[in-house]
VEXDREN-2710 file (C-alpha; in Angstrom, 1 decimal):
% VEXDREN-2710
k/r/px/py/pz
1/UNK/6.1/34.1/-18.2
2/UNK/6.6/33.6/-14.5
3/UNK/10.3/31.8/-14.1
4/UNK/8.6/29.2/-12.1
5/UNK/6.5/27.7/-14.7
6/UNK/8.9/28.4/-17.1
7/UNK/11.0/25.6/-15.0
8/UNK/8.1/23.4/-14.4
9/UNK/7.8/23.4/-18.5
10/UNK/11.2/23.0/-19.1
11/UNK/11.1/19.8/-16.7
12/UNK/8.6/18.3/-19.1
13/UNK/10.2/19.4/-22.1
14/UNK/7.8/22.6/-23.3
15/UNK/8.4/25.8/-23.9
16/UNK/4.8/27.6/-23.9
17/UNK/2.0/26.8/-21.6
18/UNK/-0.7/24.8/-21.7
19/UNK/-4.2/25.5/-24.1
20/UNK/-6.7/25.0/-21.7
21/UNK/-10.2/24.7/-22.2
22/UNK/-13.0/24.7/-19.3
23/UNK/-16.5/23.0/-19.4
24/UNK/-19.2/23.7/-17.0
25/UNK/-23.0/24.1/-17.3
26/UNK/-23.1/27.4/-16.4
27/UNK/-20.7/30.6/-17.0
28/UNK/-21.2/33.6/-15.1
29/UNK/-22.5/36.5/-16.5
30/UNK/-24.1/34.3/-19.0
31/UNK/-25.9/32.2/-17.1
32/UNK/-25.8/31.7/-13.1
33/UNK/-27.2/29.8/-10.4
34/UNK/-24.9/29.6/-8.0
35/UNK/-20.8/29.7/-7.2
36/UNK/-19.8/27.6/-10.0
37/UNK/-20.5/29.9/-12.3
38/UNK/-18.7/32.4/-10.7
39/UNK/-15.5/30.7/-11.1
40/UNK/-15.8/29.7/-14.2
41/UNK/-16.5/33.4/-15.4
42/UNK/-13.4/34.4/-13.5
43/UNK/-10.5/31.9/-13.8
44/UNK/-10.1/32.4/-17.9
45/UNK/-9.9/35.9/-17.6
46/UNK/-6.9/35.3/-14.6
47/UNK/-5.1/32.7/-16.3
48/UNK/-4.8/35.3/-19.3
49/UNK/-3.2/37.6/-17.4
50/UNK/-0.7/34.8/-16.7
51/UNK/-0.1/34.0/-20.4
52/UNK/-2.9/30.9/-20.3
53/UNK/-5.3/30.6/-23.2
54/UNK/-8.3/29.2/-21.7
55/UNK/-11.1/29.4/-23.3
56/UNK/-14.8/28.1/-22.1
57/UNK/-17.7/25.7/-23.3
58/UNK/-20.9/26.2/-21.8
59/UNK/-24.5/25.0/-23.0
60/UNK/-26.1/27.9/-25.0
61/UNK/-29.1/28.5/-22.7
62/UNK/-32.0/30.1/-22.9
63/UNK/-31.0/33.0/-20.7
64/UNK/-27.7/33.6/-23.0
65/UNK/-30.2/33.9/-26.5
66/UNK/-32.6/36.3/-24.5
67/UNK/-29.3/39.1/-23.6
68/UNK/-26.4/38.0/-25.8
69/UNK/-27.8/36.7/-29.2
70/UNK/-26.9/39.8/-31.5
71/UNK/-23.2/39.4/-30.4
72/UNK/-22.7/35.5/-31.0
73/UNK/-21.2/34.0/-34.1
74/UNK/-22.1/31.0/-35.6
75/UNK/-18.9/28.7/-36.4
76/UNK/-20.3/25.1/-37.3
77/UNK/-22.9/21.9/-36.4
78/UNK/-23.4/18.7/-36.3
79/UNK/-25.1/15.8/-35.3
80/UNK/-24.9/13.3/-32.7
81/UNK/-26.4/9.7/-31.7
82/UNK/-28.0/10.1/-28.1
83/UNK/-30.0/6.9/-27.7
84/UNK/-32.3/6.6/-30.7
85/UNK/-32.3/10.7/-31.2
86/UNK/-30.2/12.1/-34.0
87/UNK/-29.8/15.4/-32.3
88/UNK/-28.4/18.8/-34.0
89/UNK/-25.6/20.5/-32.4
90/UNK/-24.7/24.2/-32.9
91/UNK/-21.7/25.8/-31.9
92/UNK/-21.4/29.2/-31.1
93/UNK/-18.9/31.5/-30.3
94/UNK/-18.9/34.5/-27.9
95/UNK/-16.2/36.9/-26.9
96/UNK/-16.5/38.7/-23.8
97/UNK/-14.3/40.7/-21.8
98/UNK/-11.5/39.2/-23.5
99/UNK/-12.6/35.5/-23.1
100/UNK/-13.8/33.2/-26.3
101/UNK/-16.8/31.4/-24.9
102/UNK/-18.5/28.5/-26.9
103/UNK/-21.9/28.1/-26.7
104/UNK/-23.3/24.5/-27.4
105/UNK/-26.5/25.3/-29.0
106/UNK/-29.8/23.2/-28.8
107/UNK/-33.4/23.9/-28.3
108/UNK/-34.2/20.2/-27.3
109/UNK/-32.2/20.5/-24.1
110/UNK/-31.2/23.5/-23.6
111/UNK/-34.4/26.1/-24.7
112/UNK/-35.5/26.0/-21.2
113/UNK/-34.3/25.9/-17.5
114/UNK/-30.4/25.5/-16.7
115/UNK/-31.2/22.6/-14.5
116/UNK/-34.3/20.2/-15.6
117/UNK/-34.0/18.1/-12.6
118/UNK/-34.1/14.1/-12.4
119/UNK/-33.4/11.9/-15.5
120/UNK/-34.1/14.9/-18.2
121/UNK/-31.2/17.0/-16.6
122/UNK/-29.3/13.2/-16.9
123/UNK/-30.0/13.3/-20.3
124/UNK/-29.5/17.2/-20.8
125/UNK/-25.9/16.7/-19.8
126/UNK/-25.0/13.5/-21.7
127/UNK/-26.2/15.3/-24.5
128/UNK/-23.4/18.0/-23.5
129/UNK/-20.6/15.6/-22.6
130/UNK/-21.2/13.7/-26.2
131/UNK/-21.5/17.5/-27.7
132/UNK/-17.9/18.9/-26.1
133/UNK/-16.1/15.6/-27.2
134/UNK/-17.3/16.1/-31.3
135/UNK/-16.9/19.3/-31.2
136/UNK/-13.4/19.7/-29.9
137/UNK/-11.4/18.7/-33.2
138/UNK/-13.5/21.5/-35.2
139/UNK/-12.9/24.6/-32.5
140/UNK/-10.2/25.7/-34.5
141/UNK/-8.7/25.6/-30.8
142/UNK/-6.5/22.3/-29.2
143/UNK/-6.7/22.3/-25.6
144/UNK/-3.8/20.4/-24.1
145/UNK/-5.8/20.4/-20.8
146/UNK/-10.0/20.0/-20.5
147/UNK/-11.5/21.4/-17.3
148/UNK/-14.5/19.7/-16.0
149/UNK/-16.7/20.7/-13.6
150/UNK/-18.8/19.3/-11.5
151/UNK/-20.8/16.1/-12.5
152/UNK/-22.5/17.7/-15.6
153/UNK/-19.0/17.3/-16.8
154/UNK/-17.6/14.3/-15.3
155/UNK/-18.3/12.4/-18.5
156/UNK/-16.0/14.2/-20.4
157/UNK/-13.0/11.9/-19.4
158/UNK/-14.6/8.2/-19.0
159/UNK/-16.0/8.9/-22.8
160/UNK/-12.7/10.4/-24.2
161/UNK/-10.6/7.8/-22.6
162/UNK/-12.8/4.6/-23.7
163/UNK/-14.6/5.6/-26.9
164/UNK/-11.9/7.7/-28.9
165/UNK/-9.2/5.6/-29.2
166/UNK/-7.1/7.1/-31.5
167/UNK/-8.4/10.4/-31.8
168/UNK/-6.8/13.5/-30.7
169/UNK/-9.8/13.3/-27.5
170/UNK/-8.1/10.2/-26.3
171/UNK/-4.9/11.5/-26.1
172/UNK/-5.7/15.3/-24.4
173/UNK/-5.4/15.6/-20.1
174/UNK/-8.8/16.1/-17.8
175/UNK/-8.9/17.7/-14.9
176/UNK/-12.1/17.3/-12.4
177/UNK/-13.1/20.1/-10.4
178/UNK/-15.7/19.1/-7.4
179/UNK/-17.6/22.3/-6.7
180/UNK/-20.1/20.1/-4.5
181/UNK/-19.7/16.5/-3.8
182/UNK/-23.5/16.4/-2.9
183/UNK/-24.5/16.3/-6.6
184/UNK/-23.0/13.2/-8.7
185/UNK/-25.3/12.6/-11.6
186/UNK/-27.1/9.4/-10.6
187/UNK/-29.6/6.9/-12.6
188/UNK/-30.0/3.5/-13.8
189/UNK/-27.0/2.3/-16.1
190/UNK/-29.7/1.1/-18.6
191/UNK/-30.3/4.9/-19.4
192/UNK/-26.9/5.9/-19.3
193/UNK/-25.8/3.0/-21.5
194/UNK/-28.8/3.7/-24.1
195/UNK/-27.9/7.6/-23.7
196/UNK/-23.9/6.9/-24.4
197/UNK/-23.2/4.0/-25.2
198/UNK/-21.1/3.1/-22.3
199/UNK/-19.7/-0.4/-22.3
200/UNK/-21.4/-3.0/-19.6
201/UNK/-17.9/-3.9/-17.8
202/UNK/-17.8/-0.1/-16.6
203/UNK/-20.6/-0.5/-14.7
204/UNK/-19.2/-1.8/-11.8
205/UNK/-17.5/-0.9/-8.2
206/UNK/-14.0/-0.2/-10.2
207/UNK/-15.3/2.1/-12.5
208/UNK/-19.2/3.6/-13.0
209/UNK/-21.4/2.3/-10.3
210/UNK/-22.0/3.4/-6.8
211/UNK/-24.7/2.0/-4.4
212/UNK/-26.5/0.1/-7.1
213/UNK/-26.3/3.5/-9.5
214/UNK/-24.4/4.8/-12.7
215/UNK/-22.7/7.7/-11.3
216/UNK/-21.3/10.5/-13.1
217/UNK/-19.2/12.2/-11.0
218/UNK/-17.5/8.6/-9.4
219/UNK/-16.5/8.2/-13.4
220/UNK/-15.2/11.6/-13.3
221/UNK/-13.1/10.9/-10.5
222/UNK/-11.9/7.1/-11.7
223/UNK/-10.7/8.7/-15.4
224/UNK/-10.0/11.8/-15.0
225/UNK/-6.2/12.5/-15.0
226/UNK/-6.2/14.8/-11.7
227/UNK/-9.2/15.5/-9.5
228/UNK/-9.4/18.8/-7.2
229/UNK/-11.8/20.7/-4.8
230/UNK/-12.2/24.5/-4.0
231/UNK/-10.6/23.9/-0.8
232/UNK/-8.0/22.2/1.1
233/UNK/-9.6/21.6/3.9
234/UNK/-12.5/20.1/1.6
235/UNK/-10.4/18.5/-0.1
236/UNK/-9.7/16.4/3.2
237/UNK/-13.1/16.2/4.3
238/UNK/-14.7/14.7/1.1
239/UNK/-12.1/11.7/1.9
240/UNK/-14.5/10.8/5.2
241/UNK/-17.5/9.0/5.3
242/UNK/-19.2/11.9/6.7
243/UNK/-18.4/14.4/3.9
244/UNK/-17.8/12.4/1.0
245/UNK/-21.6/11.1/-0.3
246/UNK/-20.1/7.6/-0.5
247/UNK/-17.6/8.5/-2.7
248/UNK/-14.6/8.1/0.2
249/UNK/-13.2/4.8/-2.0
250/UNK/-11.9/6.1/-5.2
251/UNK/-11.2/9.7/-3.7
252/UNK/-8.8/7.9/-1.0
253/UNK/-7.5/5.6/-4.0
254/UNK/-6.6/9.1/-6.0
255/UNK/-5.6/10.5/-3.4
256/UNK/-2.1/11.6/-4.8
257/UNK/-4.0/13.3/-7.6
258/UNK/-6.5/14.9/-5.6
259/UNK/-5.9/18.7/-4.3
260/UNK/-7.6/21.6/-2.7
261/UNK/-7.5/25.4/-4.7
262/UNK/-9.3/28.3/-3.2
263/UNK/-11.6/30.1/-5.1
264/UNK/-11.1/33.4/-5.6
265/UNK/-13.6/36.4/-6.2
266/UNK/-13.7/39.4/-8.8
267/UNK/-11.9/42.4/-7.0
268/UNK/-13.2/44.3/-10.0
269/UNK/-17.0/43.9/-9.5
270/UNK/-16.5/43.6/-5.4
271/UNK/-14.5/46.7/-4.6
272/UNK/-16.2/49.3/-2.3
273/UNK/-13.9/51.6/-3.0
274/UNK/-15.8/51.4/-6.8
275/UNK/-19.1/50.0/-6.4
276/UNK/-21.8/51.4/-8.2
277/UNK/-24.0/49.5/-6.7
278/UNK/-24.0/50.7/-2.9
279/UNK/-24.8/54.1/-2.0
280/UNK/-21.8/55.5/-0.9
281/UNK/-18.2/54.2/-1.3
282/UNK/-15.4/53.0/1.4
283/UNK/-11.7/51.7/1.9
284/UNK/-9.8/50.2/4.7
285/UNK/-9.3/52.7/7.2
286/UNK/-11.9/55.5/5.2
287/UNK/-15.1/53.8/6.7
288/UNK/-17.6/56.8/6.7
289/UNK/-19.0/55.3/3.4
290/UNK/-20.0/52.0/5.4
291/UNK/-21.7/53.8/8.4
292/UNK/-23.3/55.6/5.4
293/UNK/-24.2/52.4/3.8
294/UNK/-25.5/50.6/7.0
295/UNK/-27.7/53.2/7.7
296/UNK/-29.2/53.2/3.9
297/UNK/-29.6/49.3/4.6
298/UNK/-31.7/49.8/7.7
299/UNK/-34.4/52.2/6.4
300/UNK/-34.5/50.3/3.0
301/UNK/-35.4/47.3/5.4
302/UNK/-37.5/48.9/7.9
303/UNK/-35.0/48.9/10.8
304/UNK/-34.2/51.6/13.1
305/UNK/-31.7/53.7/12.0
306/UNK/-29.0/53.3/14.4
307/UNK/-25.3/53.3/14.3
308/UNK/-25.0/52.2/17.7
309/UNK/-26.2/48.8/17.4
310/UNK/-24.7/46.2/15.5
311/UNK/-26.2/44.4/12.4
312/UNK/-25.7/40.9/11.6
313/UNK/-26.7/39.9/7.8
314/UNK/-27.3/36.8/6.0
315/UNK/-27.1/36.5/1.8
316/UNK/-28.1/32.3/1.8
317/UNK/-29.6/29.5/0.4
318/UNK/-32.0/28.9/3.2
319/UNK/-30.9/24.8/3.5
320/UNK/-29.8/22.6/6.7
321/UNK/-26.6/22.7/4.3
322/UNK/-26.3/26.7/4.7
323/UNK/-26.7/25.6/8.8
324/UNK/-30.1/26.9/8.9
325/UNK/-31.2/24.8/11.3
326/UNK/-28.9/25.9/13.8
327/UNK/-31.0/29.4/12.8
328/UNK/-33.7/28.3/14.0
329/UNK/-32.6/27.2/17.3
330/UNK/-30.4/30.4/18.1
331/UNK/-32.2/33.2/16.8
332/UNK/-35.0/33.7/19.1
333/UNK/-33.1/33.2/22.2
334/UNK/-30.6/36.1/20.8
335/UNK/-33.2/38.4/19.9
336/UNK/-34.8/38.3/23.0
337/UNK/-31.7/39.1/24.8
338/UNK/-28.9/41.3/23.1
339/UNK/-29.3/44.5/21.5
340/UNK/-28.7/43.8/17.9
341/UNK/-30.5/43.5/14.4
342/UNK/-30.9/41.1/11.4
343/UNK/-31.1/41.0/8.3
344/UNK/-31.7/38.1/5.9
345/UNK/-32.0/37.7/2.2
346/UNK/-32.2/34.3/0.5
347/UNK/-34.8/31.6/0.1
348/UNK/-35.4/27.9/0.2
349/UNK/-37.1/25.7/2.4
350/UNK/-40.6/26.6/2.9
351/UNK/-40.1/26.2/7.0
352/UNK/-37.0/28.3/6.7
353/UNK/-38.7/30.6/5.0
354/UNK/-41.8/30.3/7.2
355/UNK/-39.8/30.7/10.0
356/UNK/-38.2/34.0/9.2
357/UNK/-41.1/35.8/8.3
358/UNK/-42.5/34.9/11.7
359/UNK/-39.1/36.1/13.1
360/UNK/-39.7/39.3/11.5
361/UNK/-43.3/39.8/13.0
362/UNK/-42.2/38.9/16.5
363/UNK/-38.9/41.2/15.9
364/UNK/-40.3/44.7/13.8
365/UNK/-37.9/46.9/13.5
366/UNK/-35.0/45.0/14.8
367/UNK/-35.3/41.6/11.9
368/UNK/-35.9/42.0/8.0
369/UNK/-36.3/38.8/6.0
370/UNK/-36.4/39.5/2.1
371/UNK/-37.7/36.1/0.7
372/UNK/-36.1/36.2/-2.8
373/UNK/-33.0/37.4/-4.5
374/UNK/-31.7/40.7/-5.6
375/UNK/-28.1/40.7/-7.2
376/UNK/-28.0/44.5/-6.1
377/UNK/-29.5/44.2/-2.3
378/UNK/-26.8/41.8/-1.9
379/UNK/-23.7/44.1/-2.5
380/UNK/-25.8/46.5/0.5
381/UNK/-26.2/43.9/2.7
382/UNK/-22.5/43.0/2.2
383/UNK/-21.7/46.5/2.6
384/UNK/-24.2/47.4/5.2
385/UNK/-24.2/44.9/7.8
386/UNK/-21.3/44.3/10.9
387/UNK/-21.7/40.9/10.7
388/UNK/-21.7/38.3/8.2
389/UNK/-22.9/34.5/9.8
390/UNK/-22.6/31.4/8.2
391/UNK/-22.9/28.6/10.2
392/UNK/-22.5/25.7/7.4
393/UNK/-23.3/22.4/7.9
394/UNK/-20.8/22.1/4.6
395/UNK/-19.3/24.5/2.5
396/UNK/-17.3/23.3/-0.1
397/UNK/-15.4/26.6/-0.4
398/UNK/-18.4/29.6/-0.3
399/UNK/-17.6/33.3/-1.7
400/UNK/-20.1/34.8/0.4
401/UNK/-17.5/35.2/3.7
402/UNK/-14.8/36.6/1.2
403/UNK/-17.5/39.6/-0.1
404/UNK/-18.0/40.1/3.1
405/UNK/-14.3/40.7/4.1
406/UNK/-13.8/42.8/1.1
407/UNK/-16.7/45.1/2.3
408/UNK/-15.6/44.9/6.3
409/UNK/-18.8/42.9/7.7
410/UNK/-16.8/40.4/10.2
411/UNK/-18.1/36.8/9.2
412/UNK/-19.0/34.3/12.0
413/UNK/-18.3/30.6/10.5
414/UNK/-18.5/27.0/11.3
415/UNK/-14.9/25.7/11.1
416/UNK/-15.6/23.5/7.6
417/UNK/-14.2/23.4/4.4
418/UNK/-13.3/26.9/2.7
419/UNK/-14.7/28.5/5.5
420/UNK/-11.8/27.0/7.6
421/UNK/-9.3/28.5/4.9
422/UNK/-10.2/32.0/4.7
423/UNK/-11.5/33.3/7.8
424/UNK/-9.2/33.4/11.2
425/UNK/-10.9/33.4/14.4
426/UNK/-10.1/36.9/16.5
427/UNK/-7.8/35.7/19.5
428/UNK/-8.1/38.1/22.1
429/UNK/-4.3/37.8/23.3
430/UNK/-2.5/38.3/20.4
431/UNK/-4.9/41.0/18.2
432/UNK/-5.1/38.4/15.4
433/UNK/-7.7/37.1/13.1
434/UNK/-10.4/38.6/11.1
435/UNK/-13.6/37.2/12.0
436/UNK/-15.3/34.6/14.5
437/UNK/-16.1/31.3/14.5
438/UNK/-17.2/28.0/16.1
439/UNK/-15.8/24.0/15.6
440/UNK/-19.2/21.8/15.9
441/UNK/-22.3/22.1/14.6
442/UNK/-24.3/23.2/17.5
443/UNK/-26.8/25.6/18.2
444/UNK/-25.0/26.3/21.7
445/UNK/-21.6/26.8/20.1
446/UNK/-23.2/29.1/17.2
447/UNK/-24.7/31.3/19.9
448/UNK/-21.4/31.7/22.0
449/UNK/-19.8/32.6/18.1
450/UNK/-22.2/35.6/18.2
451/UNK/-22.3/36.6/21.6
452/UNK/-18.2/36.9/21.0
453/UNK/-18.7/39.1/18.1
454/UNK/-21.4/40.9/20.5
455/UNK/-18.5/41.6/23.0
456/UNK/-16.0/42.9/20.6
457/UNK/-18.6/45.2/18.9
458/UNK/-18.7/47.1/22.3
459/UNK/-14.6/47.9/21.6
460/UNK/-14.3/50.3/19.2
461/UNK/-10.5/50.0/18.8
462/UNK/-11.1/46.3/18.5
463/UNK/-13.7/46.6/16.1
464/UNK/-11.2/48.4/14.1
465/UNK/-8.9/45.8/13.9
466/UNK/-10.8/43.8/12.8
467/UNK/-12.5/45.6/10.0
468/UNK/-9.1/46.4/8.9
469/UNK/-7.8/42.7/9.0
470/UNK/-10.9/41.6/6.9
471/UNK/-10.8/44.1/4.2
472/UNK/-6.8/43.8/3.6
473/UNK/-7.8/39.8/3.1
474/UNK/-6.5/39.1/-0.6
475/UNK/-9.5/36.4/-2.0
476/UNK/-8.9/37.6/-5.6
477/UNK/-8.6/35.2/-8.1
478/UNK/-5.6/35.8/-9.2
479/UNK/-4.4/33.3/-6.4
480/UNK/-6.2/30.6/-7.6
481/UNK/-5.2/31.4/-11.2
482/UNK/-1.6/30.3/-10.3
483/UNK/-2.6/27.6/-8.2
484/UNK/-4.6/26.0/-11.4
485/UNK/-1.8/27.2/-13.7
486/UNK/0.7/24.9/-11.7
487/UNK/-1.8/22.0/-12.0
488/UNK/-2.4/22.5/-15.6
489/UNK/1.7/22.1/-16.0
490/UNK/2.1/19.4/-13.4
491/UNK/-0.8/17.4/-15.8
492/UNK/1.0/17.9/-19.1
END
């Protein structure tokens, strides 16, 4: 055990660290539709290496039977009271790479997508909330600290704390992590009530209701004993009007307990020194594997095969939050006039979408825009591409500029949450920094970003630096594993 939390434990009169226990409604590489996932498939296995037992809780989705159902265990079920339904709960339990994983089991609401949308993912996720808290005394497993995560979650505490008195629930810590602040869990307080039998003196401005709503991530953040973010500097910016989707009162209120962590990424499956997944392989300071790489990219895309020109890549959501608007405004203007190619895969808005594929027809040869998603495209483009842009509108913490570091494609950011964190602009006097980036969201300012990373390609001892500043960038999670370790002790 580290010395320092061996002195943070003795200050609160322990001796072994905390049992912690982490709900979310997705676990990556079970089920995943985005960053959250991610994290939660990554932190258990870091805060085991630290001497943590954390173990995982996910819904036992459809995606999980279809791969993983010869290897999961059945330990117990029940039922429980959701409205008038008396629904049966299954729990599961999965081991993998090291990590117990239970798997809340039910056809009803969770046989089909991940995310049901409206008031059936309301009531897909009440189900879960009302699931975790029952199943908890059975686990064979007491988790000193719970882990929720994002709004799905965010019930977990408000229930425990004001339906469980005197059982062990009532008396065990939550901690509420706020991947994005954008999605809170909204809907009448008729439904929620009926759903969970919440008492009628939460619903109000104190506790449960926000602009006329039941809100389940403003209850998260009103019982939950310590609130955090995936970033400092998002951790600051959800506190403004601008950032915080109304929910600037109780975050300034908890404001002592609220706190920013860095998420961190898997140096095990991101390593291009490893990678099975790109052609050729690469280190800091060995880069023929890259130039190999970049020039596999380009003819799998249709490009011209040059190494003389630089490529600038995109792996997005294609959203106004991903800053695709700013896109839009830039891209035409910079094709037309610098010598350098693009490459985009993602998908989202239809007009984004539509937009890039006319991009591509004006630009052959020079733009690519996959429509879709390929887990195995991405790791090329990581690896293939010069530059990385994202120009966020917000970005709670991303992963997407750390891959890109860890494969030596210089990302060009807006200056907003995580993205703030982790990438430092190049400074031209000094040498420093390890990417490029821009303070308002502007079209004008995202072009200048890029013509700045234009001028610097034409250096090759620049360049260099660069590269080599952004792959020796430590984003694994092993960071964050401490950080979270220290707030699991500081809750206890």
């Amino acid at each position: 055990m580290k010395r320092e939390f061996r002195e943070m434990l003795n200050q609160r009169g322990r001796k072994t660290l905390p049992n912690v226990l982490l709900a979310a409604a997705e676990c990556a590489p079970l089920s995943k539709t985005g960053g959250l996932a991610d994290v939660v498939g990554t932190l258990p296995k870091s805060l085991a290496r630290l001497g943590i037992d954390a173990r995982v809780i996910t819904p036992y989705h459809r995606v999980i039977k279809e791969k993983y159902a010869a290897q999961v265990q059945h330990l117990f079920y029940f039922f429980v009271d959701l409205g008038w339904r008396h629904e049966y709960v299954g729990i599961e339990k999965l081991e993998l790479d090291g990590v117990i994983i239970y798997l809340v089991d039910s056809e009803r609401y969770f046989g089909d997508k991940i995310y049901r949308g409206g008031y059936d993912e309301i009531e897909q996720y009440a189900f879960f909330c009302r699931a975790v808290l029952n199943a908890i005394p059975n686990l064979g497993f007491t988790p000193d600290v719970v882990h929720c995560n994002d709004w799905h979650t965010a019930m977990i505490p408000m229930l425990a704390r004001t339906q469980y008195h005197g059982a062990m629930q009532e008396n065990m810590r939550f901690l509420l992590t706020i991947h994005n602040i954008a999605f809170q869990g909204k809907c009448g307080f008729d439904f929620v009530q009926d759903l969970l039998g919440v008492d009628a003196k939460y619903y109000t401005a104190e506790f449960m209701e926000l602009y006329g709503c039941a809100n389940f991530l403003k209850a998260g953040c009103v019982f939950a004993h310590k609130i955090n973010t995936v970033s400092p500097s998002y951790a600051w910016e959800i506190r403004t009007p601008y950032f915080s989707e109304g929910l600037d009162g109780i975050l300034n209120a908890r404001a002592n307990d609220l706190s920013g962590i860095i998420n961190g990424i898997d140096k095990q499956v991101f390593n291009p020194k490893t990678d099975a997944k790109i052609p050729a392989r690469f280190d800091r300071g060995h880069l023929k594997g890259k130039a190999q790489c970049k020039a596999a990219l380009q003819q799998r895309l249709g490009l011209e095969v040059r190494a003389d020109v630089p490529l600038f890549a995109m792996v997005t959501r294609m959203t106004e939050q991903k800053g695709f608007d700013l896109v839009t405004c830039a891209l035409d203007e910079l094709m037309s006039h610098e010598d350098m190619q693009f490459a985009l895969l993602g998908s989202g808005d239809a007009r984004f979408e539509n937009f890039m594929r006319g991009a591509e027809a004006r630009y052959k040869g020079r733009l690519c825009a996959y429509i879709g998603y390929n887990e195995e495209l991405s790791h090329l483009y990581y690896a293939g591409s010069d530059f990385f842009l994202m120009p966020s509108r917000f970005e709670p913490c991303g992963l997407s500029q750390m891959l890109a570091m860890r494969y030596g494609s210089l990302p060009i950011v807006r200056e907003t949450g995580g993205l703030r964190d982790t990438v430092t602009p190049y400074n031209k006097y000094t040498g420093e920094g390890d990417g490029f980036s821009f303070a308002n969201y502007d079209a004008w300012e995202l072009r200048e970003a890029v013509r700045r990373a234009l001028d610097c390609w034409k250096d090759e001892g620049v360049m260099r630096a660069l590269v080599n500043n952004a792959m020796q960038a430590d984003f694994g999670f092993e960071i964050s594993a401490q950080e979270y370790a220290k707030l699991y002790i500081c809750m206890l």
